[in-house]
C-alpha positions in Angstrom: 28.9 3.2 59.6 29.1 2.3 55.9 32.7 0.8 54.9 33.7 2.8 51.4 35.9 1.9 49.4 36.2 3.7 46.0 39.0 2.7 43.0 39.1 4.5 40.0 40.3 3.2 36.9 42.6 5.5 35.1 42.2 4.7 30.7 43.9 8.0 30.4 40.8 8.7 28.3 41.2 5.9 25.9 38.2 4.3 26.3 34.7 6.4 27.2 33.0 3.5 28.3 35.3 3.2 31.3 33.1 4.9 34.3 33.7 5.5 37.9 33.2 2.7 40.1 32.6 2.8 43.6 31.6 -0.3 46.5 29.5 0.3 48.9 29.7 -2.1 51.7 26.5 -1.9 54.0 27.2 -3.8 57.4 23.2 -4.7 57.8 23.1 -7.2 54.9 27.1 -7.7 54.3 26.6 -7.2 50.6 28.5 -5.6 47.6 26.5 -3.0 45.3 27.7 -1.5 42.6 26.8 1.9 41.5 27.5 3.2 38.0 26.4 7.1 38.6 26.5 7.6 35.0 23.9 5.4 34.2 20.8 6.7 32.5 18.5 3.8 33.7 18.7 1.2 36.4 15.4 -0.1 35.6 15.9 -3.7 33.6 13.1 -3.6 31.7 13.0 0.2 30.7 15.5 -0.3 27.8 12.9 -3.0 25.8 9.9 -0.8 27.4 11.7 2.2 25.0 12.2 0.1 22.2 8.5 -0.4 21.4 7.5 2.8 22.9 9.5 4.9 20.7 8.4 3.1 17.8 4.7 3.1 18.5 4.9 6.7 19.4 7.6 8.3 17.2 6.6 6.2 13.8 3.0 5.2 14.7 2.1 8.1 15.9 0.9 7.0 19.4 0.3 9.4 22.5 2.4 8.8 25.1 -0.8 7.5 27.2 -1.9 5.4 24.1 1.4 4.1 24.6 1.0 3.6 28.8 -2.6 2.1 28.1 -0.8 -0.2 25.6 1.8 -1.6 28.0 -0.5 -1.6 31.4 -3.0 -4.2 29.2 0.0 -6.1 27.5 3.0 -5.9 29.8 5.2 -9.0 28.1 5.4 -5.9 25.4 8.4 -5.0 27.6 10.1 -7.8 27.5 10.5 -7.5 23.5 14.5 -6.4 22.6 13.4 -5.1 19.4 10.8 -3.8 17.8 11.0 -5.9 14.6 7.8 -8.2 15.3 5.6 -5.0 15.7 7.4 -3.5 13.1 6.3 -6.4 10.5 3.0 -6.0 11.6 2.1 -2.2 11.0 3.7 -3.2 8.3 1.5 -6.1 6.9 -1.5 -3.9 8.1 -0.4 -1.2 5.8 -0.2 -3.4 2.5 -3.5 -4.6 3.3 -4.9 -1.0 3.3 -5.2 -0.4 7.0 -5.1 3.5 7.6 -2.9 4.8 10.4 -6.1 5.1 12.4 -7.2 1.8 11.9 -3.5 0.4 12.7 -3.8 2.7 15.6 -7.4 2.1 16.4 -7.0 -1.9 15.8 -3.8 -1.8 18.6 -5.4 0.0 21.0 -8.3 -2.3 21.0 -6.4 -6.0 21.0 -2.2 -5.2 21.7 -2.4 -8.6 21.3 -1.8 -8.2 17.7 2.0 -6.7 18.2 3.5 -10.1 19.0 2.0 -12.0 16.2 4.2 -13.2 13.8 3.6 -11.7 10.0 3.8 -14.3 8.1 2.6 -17.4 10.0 -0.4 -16.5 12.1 -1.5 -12.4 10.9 -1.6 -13.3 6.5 -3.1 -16.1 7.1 -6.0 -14.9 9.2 -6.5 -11.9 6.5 -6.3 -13.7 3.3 -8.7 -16.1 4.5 -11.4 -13.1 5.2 -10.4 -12.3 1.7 -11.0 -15.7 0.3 -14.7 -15.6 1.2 -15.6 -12.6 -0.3 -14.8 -9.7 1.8 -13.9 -6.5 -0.7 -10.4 -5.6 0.4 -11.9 -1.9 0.8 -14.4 -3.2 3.2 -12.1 -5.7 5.2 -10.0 -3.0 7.4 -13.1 -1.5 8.7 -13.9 -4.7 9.9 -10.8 -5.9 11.2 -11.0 -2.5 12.9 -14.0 -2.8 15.0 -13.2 -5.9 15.7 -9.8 -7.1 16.0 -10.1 -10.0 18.3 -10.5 -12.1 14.9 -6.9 -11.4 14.6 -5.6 -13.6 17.3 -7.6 -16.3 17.4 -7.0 -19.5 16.1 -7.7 -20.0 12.3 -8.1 -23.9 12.3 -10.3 -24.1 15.9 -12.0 -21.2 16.0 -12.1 -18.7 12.5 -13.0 -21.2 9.9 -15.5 -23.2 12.2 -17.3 -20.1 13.0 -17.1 -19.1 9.2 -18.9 -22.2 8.0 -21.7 -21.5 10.6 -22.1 -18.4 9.9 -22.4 -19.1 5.9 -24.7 -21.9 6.9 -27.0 -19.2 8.6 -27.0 -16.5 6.2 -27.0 -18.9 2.6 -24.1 -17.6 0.6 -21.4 -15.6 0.4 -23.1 -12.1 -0.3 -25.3 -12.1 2.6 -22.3 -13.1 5.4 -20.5 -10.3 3.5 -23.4 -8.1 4.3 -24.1 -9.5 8.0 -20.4 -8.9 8.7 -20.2 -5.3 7.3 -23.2 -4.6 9.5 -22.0 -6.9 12.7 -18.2 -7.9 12.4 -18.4 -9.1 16.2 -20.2 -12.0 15.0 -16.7 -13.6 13.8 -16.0 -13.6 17.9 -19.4 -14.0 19.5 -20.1 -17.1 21.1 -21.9 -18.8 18.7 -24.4 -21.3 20.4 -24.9 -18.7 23.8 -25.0 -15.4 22.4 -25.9 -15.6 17.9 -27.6 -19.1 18.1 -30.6 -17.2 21.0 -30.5 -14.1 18.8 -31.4 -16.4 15.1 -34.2 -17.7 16.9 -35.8 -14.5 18.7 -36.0 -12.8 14.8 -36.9 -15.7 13.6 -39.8 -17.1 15.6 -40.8 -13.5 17.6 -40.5 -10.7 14.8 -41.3 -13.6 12.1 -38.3 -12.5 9.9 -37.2 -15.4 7.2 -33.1 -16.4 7.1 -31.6 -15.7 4.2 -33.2 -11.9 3.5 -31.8 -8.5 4.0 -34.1 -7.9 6.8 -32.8 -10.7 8.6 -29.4 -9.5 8.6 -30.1 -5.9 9.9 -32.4 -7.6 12.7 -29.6 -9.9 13.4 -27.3 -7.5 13.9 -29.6 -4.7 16.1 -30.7 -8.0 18.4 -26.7 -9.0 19.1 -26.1 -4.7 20.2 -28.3 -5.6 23.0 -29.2 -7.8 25.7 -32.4 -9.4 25.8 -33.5 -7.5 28.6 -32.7 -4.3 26.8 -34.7 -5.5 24.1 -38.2 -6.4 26.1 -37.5 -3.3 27.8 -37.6 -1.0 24.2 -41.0 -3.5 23.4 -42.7 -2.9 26.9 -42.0 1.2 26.3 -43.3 0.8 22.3 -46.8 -1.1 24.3 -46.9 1.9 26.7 -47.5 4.6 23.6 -50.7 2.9 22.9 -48.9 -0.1 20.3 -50.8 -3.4 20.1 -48.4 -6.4 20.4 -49.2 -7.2 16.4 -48.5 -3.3 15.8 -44.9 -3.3 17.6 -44.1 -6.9 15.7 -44.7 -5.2 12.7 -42.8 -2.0 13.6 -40.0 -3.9 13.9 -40.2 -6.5 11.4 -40.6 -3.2 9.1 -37.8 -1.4 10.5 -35.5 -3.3 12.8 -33.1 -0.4 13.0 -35.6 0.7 15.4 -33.9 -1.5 17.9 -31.0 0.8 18.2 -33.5 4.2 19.0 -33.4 5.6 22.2 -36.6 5.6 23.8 -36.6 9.1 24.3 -36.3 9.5 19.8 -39.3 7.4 19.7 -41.1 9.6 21.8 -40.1 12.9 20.2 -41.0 11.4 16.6 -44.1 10.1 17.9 -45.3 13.1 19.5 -44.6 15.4 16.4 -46.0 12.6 14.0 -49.7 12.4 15.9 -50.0 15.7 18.1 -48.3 18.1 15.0 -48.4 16.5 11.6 -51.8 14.4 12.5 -50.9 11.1 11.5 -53.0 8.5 13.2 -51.1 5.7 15.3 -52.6 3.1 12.5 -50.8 5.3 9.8 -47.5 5.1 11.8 -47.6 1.9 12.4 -47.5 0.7 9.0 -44.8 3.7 8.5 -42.4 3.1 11.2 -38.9 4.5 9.3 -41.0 7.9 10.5 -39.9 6.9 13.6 -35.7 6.9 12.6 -36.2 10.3 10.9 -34.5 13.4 12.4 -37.3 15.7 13.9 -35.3 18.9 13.6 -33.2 18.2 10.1 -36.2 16.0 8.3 -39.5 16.0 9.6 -39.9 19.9 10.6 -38.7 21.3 7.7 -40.7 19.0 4.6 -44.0 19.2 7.0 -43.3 23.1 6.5 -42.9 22.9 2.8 -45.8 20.5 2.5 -47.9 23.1 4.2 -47.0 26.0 1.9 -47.8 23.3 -1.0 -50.8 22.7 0.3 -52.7 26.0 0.0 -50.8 27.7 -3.0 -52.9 27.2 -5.9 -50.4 26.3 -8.5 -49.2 23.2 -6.8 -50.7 19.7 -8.4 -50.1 16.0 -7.5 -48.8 16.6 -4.2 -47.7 13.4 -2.4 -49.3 12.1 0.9 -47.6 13.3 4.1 -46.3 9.8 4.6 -44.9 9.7 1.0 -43.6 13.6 1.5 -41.6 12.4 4.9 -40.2 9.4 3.0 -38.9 10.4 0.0 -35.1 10.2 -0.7 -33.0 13.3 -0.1 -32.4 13.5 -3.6 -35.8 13.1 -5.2 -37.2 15.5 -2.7 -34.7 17.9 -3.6 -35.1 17.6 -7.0 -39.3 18.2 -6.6 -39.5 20.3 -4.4 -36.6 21.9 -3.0 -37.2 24.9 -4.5 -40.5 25.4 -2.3 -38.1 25.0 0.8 -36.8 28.6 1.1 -40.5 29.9 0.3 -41.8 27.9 2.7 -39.8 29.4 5.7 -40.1 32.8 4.3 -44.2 32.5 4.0 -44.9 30.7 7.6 -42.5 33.5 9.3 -43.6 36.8 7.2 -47.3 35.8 5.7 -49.9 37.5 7.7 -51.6 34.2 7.1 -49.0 32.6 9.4 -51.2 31.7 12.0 -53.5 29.5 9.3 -50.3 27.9 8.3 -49.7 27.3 12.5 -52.7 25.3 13.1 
């Protein structure tokens, strides 16, 4: 049986901090604990784990499982004793333009960033972004989707990387462009992962460095793996594409890249079996192919329709040229055919011409 032994200490009040004591001697280990039932924590790391807690979610504007996520991936956030370090850096974030998302969107993807210092490793790392070019309205969204650049080193590994990358891309404008486009290319392992990629555009879609092109087919060949992308070229051959045809389908329109197989399809399908375009004709047209079916291609193939056997309607466009013109231009011609349009193919008894 437990020996206890319990001494109060009488203050007469004059001193709140004084608590209840009491010793518990337990005879299995012969050793002393001491309880202070007044306490509101007897964890040793739960009054630091508050500290940044409170301020990510009371001034940040965390969730409380943003915040769990948070210190389950970076648990030496615990050990902090104040929260001045992360403090200074929503802080710096903020006077560089950072929104609260972005702060809170460039945490939660690196927590890394909480326990840099301000002034020695995070301004540094920023200004030297801005010192090659990068508009200061451009540069959070950057640092947002990737904020790895962030914490790595600015001597080995950021202005290396920068050089390269400068190298590849000939100036200043075009790496500002390529990194709008691809900001994981300021992490990427250069010489396994961007080094394979410059050389597929270059030598199997035939794109030049140093062009616009080159930068959007850069970037769509680095979203994917190089299986993924033989895989989206075997699928193009299996809807009837020469090699030379899919080649130029991409060289044309690299964002094609990023379709799903299943968009291809659907645009293909309406483009040949409804609209009548030969594959030839798409082919050398392959932005048809990034259109929306439902919000683009339906509705100006209707309208081009009802132009097409009302009388009154001169100089009308080629299909092609109908599908590709801007939003605002079309509007601007046409758009006041687009309500006829949809009213004369659903109540014109001559519908069913219009259907064919």
């Amino acid at each position: 049986m437990a020996v206890l032994f319990s001494k109060y200490i009488d203050c007469s009040m004059k001193c709140l901090s004084c608590l209840p004591v009491r010793i518990s001697l337990l005879p299995a280990s012969n050793t002393l604990r001491l309880f202070l039932p007044f306490s509101s924590s007897s964890s040793p790391s739960s009054p630091s784990l508050n500290v940044i807690s409170d301020f990510l979610s009371k001034e940040c504007g965390f969730s409380s499982s943003q915040v769990a996520t948070l210190m389950r991936r970076k648990p030496t956030l615990s050990r902090n004793k104040s929260d001045h370090i992360a403090r200074e850096i929503v802080h710096t974030l903020t006077d560089f333009g950072f929104t609260e998302n972005q702060i809170k969107s460039t945490i939660l993807r690196n927590p890394l960033i909480l326990t840099l210092k301000a002034d020695g490793e995070l301004k540094p790392r920023i200004d030297f972004l801005k010192q090659i070019g990068l508009d200061p309205q451009d540069m959070p969204g950057i640092i947002t989707r990737n904020p790895h650049v962030l914490t790595g080193s600015l001597e080995n590994s950021l202005a290396p990387r920068i050089l390269h990358l400068r190298n590849l891309f000939g100036s200043n404008v075009h790496l500002r462009q390529a990194l709008k486009r691809a900001p994981d290319l300021l992490t990427a392992d250069f010489e396994r992962r961007v080094k394979p990629k410059v050389e597929y555009v270059k030598n199997y879609l035939g794109i030049s460095e140093g062009t616009i092109v080159f930068l959007v087919a850069l970037r769509e060949a680095l979203s994917f793996s190089f299986e993924t992308l033989e895989n989206k070229i075997k699928y193009m051959a299996n809807l009837g594409l020469a090699e030379d045809e899919i080649r130029l389908f991409l060289k044309k329109c690299p964002t094609l890249f990023h379709c799903t197989t299943k968009r291809i399809k659907k645009n293909m399908d309406f483009l040949i079996h409804t609209a009548g375009l030969e594959l030839e004709i798409v082919a050398l047209n392959p932005v048809l192919l990034n259109l929306s079916v439902e919000k683009r291609l339906i509705p100006r193939y209707e309208v081009f329709k009802y132009l097409s056997i009302i009388p009154q309607s001169k100089d009308l466009p080629s299909l092609v040229t109908f599908f590709k013109l801007p939003e605002e231009e079309f509007i601007k011609r046409f758009g006041q055919y687009s309500t006829k349009s949809s009213l004369t193919i659903i109540q014109s008894p001559k519908a069913s011409i219009l259907e064919r």
